[in-house]
VEXZA-133984 format. One line per 5 residues: number of its first residue (from 0); their letters; for each residue x, y, z of C-alpha. Coordinates in nm, 3 decimals, decimal comma. Layout:
N
NUM	a	X/Y/Z | ...
% end
This chain:
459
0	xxxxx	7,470/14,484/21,055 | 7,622/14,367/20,744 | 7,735/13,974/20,742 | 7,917/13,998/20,452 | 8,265/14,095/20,701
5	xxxxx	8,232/13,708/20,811 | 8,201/13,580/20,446 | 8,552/13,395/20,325 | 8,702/13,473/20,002 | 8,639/13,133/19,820
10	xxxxx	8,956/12,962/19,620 | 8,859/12,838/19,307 | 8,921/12,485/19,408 | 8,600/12,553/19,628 | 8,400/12,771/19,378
15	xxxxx	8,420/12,462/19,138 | 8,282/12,250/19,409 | 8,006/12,467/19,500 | 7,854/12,421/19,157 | 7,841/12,031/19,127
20	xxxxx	7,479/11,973/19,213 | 7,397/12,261/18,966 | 7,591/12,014/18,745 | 7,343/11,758/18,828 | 7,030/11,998/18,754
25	xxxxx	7,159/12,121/18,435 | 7,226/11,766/18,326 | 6,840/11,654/18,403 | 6,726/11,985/18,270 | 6,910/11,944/17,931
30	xxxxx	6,764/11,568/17,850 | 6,463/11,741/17,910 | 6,473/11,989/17,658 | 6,646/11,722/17,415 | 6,422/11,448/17,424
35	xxxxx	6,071/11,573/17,548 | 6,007/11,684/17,221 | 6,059/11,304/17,008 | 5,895/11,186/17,321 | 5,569/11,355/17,343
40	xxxxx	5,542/11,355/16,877 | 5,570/10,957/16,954 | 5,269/10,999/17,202 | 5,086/11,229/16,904 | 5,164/11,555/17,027
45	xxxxx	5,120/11,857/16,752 | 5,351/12,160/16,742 | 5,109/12,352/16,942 | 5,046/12,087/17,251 | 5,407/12,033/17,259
50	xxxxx	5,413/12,391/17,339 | 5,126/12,364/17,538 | 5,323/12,051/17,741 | 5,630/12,313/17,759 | 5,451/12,561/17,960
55	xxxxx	5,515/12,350/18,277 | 5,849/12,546/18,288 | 5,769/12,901/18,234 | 5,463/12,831/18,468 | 5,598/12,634/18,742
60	xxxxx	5,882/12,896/18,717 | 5,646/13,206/18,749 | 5,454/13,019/19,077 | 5,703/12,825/19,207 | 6,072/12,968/19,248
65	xxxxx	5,888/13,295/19,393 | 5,705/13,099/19,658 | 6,013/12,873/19,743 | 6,217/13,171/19,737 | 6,037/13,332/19,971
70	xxxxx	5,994/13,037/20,175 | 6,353/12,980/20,179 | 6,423/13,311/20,307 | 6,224/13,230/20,580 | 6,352/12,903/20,682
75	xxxxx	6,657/12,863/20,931 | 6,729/12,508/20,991 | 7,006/12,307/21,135 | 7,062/12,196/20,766 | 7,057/12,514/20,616
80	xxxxx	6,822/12,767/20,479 | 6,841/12,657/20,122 | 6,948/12,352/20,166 | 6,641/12,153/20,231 | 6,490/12,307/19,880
85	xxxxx	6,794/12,169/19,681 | 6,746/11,813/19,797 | 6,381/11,733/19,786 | 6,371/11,913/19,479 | 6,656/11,697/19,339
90	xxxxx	6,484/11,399/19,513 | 6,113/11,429/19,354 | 6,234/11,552/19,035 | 6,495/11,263/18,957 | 6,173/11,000/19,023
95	xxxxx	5,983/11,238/18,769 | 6,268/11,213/18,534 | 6,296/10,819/18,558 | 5,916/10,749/18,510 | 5,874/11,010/18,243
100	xxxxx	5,990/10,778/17,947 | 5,755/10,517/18,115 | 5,410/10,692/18,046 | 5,282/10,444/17,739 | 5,325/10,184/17,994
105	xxxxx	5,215/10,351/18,295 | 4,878/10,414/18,087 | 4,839/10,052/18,003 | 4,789/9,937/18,392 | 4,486/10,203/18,364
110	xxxxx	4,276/9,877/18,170 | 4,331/9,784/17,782 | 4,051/10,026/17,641 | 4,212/10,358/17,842 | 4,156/10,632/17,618
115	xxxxx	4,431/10,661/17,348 | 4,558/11,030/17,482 | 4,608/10,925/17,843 | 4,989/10,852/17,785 | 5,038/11,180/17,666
120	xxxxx	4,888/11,333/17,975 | 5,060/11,100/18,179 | 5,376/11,238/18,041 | 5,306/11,602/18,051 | 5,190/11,555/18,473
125	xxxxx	5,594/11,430/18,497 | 5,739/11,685/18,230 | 5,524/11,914/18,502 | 5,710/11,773/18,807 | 6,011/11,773/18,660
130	xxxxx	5,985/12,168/18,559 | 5,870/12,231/18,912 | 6,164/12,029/19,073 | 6,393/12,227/18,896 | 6,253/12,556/18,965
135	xxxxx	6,242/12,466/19,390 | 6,616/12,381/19,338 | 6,739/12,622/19,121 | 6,631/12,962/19,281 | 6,699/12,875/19,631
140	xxxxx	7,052/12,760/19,472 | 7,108/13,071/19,317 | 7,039/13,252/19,671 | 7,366/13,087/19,771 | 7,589/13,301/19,609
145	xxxxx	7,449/13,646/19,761 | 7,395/13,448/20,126 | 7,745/13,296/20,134 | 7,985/13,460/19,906 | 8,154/13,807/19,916
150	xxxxx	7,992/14,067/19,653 | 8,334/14,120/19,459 | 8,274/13,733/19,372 | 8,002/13,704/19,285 | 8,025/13,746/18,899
155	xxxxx	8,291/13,457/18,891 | 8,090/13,273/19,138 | 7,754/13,289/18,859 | 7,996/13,202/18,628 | 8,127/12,926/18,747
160	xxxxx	7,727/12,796/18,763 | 7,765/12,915/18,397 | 8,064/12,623/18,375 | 7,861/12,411/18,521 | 7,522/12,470/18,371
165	xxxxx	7,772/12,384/18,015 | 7,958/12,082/18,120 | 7,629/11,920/18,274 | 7,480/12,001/17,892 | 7,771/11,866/17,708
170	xxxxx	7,775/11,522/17,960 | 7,378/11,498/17,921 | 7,409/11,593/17,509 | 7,707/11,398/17,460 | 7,671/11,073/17,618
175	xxxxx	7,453/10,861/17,394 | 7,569/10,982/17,071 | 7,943/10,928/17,205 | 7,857/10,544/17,330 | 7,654/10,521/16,938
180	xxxxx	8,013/10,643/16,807 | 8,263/10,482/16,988 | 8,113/10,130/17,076 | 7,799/10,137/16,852 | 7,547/10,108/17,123
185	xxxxx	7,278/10,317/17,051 | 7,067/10,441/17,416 | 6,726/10,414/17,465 | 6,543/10,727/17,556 | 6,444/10,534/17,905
190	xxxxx	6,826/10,491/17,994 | 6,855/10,854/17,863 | 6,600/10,948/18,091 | 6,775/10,746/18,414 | 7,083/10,914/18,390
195	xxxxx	6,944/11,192/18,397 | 6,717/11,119/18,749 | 7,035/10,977/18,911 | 7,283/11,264/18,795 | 7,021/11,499/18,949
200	xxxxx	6,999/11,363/19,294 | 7,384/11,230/19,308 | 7,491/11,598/19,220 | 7,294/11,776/19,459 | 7,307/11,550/19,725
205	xxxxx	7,704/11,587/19,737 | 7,629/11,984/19,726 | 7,358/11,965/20,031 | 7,682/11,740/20,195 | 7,999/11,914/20,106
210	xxxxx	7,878/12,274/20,097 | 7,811/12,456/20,386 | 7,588/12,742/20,443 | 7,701/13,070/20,587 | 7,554/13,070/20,996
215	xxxxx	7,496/13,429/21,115 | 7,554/13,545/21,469 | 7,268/13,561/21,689 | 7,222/13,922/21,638 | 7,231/13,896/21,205
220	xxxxx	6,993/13,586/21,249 | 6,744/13,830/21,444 | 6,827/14,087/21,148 | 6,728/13,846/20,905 | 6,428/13,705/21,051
225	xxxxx	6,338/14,055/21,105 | 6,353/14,124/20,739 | 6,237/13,817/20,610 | 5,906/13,871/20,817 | 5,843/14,244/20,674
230	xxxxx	5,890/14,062/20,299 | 5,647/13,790/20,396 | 5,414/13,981/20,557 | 5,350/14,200/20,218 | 5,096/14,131/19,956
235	xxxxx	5,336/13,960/19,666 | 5,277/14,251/19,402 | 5,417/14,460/19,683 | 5,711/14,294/19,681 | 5,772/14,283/19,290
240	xxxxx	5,704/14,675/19,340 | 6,029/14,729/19,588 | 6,186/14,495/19,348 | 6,140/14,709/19,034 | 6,154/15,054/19,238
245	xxxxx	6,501/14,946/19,470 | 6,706/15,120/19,108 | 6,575/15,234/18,801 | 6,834/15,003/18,659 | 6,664/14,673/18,778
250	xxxxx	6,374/14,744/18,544 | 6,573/14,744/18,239 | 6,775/14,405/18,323 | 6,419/14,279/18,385 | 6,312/14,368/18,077
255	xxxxx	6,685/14,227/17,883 | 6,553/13,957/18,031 | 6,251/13,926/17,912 | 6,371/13,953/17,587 | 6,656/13,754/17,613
260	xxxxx	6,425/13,418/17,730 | 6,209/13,478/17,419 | 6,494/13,422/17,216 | 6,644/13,140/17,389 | 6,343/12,930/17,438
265	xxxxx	6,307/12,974/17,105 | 6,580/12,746/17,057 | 6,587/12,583/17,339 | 6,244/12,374/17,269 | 6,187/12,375/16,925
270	xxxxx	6,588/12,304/16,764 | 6,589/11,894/16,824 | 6,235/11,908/16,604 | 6,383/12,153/16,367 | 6,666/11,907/16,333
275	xxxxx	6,434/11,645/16,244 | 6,230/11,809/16,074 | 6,416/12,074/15,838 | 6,757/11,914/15,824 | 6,651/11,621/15,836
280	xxxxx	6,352/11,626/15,611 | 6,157/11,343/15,834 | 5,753/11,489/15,765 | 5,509/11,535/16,065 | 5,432/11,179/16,177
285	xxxxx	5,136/11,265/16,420 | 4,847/11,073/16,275 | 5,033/10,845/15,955 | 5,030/10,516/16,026 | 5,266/10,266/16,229
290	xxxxx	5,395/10,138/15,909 | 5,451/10,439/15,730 | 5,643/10,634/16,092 | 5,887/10,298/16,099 | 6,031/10,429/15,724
295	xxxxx	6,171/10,712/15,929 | 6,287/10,541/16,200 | 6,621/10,524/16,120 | 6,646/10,882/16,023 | 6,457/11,045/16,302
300	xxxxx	6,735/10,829/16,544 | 6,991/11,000/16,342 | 6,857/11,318/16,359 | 6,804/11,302/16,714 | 7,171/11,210/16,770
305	xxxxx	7,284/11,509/16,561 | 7,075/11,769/16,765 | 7,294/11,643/17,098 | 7,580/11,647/16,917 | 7,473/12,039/16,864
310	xxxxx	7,351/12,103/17,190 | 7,677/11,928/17,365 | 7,861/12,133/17,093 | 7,619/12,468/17,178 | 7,664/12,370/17,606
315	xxxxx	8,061/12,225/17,513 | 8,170/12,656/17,430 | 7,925/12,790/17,732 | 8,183/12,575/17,937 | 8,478/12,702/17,760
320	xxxxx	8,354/13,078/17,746 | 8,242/13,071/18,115 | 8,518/13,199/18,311 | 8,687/13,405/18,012 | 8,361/13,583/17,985
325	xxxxx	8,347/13,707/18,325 | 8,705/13,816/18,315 | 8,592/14,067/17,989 | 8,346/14,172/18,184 | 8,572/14,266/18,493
330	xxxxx	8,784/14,455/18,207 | 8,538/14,596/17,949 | 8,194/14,624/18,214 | 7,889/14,373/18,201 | 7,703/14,543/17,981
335	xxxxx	7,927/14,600/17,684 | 8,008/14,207/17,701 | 7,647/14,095/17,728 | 7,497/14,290/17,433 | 7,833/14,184/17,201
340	xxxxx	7,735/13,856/17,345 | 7,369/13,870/17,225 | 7,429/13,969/16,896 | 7,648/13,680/16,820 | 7,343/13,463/16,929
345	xxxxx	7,083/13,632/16,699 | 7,390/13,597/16,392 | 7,373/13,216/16,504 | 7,018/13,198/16,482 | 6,977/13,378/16,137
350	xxxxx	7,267/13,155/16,000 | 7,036/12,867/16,102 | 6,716/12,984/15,965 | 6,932/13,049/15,620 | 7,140/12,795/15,587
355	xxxxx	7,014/12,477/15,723 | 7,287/12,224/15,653 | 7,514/12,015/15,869 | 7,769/12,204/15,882 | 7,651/12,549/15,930
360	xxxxx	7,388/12,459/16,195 | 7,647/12,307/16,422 | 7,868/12,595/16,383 | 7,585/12,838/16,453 | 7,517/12,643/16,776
365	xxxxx	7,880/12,748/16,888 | 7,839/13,077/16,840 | 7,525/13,059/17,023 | 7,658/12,903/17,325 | 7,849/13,264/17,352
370	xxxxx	7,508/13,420/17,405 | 7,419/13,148/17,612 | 7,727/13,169/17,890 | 7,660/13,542/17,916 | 7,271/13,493/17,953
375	xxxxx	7,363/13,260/18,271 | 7,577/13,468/18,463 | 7,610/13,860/18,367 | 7,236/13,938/18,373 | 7,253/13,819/18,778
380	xxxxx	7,605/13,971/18,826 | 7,455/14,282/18,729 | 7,119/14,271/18,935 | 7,332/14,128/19,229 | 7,436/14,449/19,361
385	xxxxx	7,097/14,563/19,416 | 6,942/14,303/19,577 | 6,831/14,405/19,963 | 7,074/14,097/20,275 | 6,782/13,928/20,382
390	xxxxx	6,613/13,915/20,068 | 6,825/13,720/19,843 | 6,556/13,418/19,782 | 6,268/13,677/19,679 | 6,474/13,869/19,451
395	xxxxx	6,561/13,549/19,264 | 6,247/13,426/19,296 | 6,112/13,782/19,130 | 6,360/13,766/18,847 | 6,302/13,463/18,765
400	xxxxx	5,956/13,596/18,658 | 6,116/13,768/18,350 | 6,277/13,449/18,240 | 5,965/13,227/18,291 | 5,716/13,484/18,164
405	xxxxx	5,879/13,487/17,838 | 5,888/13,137/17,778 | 5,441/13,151/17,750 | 5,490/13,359/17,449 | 5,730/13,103/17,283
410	xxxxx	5,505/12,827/17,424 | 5,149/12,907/17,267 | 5,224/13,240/17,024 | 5,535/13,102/16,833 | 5,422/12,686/16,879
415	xxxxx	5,031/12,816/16,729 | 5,199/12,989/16,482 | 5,457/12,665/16,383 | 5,140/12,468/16,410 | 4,949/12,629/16,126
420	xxxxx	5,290/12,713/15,914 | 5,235/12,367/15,724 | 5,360/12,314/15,432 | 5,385/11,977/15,144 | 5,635/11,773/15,129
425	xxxxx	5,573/11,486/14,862 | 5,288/11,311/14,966 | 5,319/11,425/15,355 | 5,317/11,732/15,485 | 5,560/11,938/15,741
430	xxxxx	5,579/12,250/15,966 | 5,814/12,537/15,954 | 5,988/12,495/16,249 | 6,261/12,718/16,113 | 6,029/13,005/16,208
435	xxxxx	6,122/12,999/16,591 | 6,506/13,090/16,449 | 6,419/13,432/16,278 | 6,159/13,536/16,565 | 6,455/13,445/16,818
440	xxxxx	6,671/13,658/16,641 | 6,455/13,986/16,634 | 6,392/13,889/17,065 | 6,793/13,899/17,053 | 6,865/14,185/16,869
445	xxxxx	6,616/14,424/17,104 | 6,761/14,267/17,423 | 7,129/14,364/17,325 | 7,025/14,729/17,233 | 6,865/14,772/17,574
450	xxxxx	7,145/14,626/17,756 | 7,361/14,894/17,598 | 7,141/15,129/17,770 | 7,209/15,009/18,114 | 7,426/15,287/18,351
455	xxxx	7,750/15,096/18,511 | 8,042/15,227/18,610 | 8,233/15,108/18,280 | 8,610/14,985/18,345
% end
């Protein structure tokens, strides 16, 4: 028996407060991606071990939302089934979050002659927890839509997490460059960094509170236990088979995907040190000298407050484009949306890699937050409708494989090949982390001509 006759159509009023602890994640997640960069190049990271450091989220992605997927599936508490996921993972990752900016002096209680590299790996174990955190949260949050909420929602449902996923960004981006404008108080990376921890756990928490999981009848509980136990009981590669196999459709959203993530990490981790770097024209400080780093300062502070001024530009039209994006895609069909969608993004990234100016590269980071709305809530709209009741936390878990297993690529392939693009500049030298823009865009382009591919019943 089907539950989905005892799920309530949701008002919007109560869709919008369904996704304010992914609010919370997205905020954490985004000064994450915007300062871990800076953070770990002040601890002497290269371009390659910051890539290295940046596997923590493909990996913990590829290992962990499948396994807490999975287990969520198979949990059935008084508090929920996903519940209990959302809040510890909130819970360990905000401490992760507050004690990440506090790795220099978290190495120092380790003795005054601790090796000069331990800070570094202090701060990649937390970027680690951090990753993971997310990843325990995020899948089992996802599950929520297919558990609770009726299937002709669910688009507008993922794309209301796509409104939140861009207002948390645009808060997280906006905040200390808006407080630097306004009252000319410029934020420390640690207060950054705080916010971020407390706007994680304060957002989820009021989701695990106010938000209230669908509770089967005795008979679907049995169902669902029932079903949950044949999942568990396979080998895991079984289960990514049934996955694959349930349409020949699910394949090819795997692999748009796949693509997709390529082109997005892309951007994702290497645009604050392109800022610095390219627009900016600050030279790879890893190795100069304290006296020589403190001439650019100034500039790499400035630099770092224009890339969140991008990103809570790029994050500011996800939020806008949310809702009417799902609404096209009622009208026109998901696919025809998504792949117009993509090929904005790889234009974006191309004017980037071209053009780096001011102007241009905030503009391009508009049109890329087009790409990036549709990327968060179309793909799962259209795998939605073939996921097995019962199985909702696996499935994510699975898919989330094609957006994690991407991200190694970008992570060692693209950061070796940034790492050993060096080139002069004056007496120093630099990297070309414009690269990761015009290997983005070819990721982009290939997604969007296989998502034209896909077979839906067009409207």
């Amino acid at each position: 028996m089907s539950g989905e006759e005892n799920l309530k159509k949701l008002s919007y009023a109560q869709l919008l407060n369904f996704c304010i602890g992914f609010f919370g994640l997205q905020f954490a997640w985004q000064m994450r991606i915007i300062l871990s960069g800076p953070l770990t190049e002040s601890l002497g990271a290269s371009p390659l071990l910051y890539g290295l450091i940046w596997l923590a989220g493909p990996v913990t992605g590829i290992v962990v939302q499948p396994i807490i997927g999975a287990l969520s599936d198979n949990t059935f508490t008084r508090f929920g089934r996903r519940i209990p996921y959302l809040f510890f993972g909130a819970l360990f990752g905000a401490i992760g979050l507050i004690l990440l900016p506090k790795s220099q002096f978290i190495s120092t209680l380790f003795g005054e002659n601790h090796p000069v590299w331990l800070a570094l790996f202090i701060s990649a174990i937390f970027i680690w927890i951090i990753d993971a955190c997310v990843n325990a949260a995020q899948g089992p949050y996802r599950a929520l839509i297919p558990d609770n909420i009726q299937k002709n929602q669910h688009a507008i449902a993922n794309s209301f997490l796509s409104f939140a996923i861009g207002l948390g960004s645009v808060v997280a981006a906006g905040a200390a460059p808006l407080l630097k404008s306004v009252f000319n108080y410029q934020m420390s990376v640690d207060q950054q960094f705080s916010m971020a921890g407390i706007a994680f756990i304060l957002g989820m928490l009021w989701t695990c509170i106010t938000f209230k999981e669908n509770i089967p009848t005795k008979e679907q509980l049995a169902e669902k236990k029932l079903e949950a136990k044949k999942t568990a009981s396979k080998p895991f590669i079984e289960n990514v088979k049934d996955f694959l196999s349930s349409s020949g459709e699910v394949g090819k959203i795997c692999t748009i995907q796949f693509f997709t993530w390529i082109g997005l990490m892309s951007l994702l981790i290497f645009f604050t040190q392109y800022v610095v770097h390219i627009l900016y024209q600050v030279p790879n400080t890893v190795g100069l000298e304290d006296n020589v780093i403190s001439i650019f300062e100034k500039t790499q502070i400035e630099a770092q407050n224009f890339a969140q001024i991008c990103f809570a530009f790029f994050n500011l039209i996800c939020f806008v484009v949310a809702i009417p994006i799902a609404k096209m895609a009622e009208i026109k069909g998901n696919k025809r949306v998504h792949a117009t969608s993509l090929a904005i993004m790889a234009f974006a990234y191309l004017l980037m890699a071209c053009l780096p100016n001011k102007v241009s590269v905030f503009m391009a980071m508009g049109l890329a937050g087009i790409g990036w709305a549709s990327t968060l809530s179309l793909p799962f709209a259209m795998l939605s409708k073939y996921i097995k009741e019962g199985t909702e936390g696996s499935a994510m878990g699975i898919f989330n494989i094609f957006i994690s297993a991407p991200q190694v690529l970008v992570c060692t392939l693209l950061a070796w090949f940034i790492n050993i693009s060096v080139y002069k500049m004056g007496e120093y030298t630099n990297n070309h982390w414009d690269y990761a823009f015009l290997f983005g865009a070819l990721m982009l382009i290939i997604s969007a001509f296989i998502t034209m591919s896909i077979k839906e019943n067009d409207k």
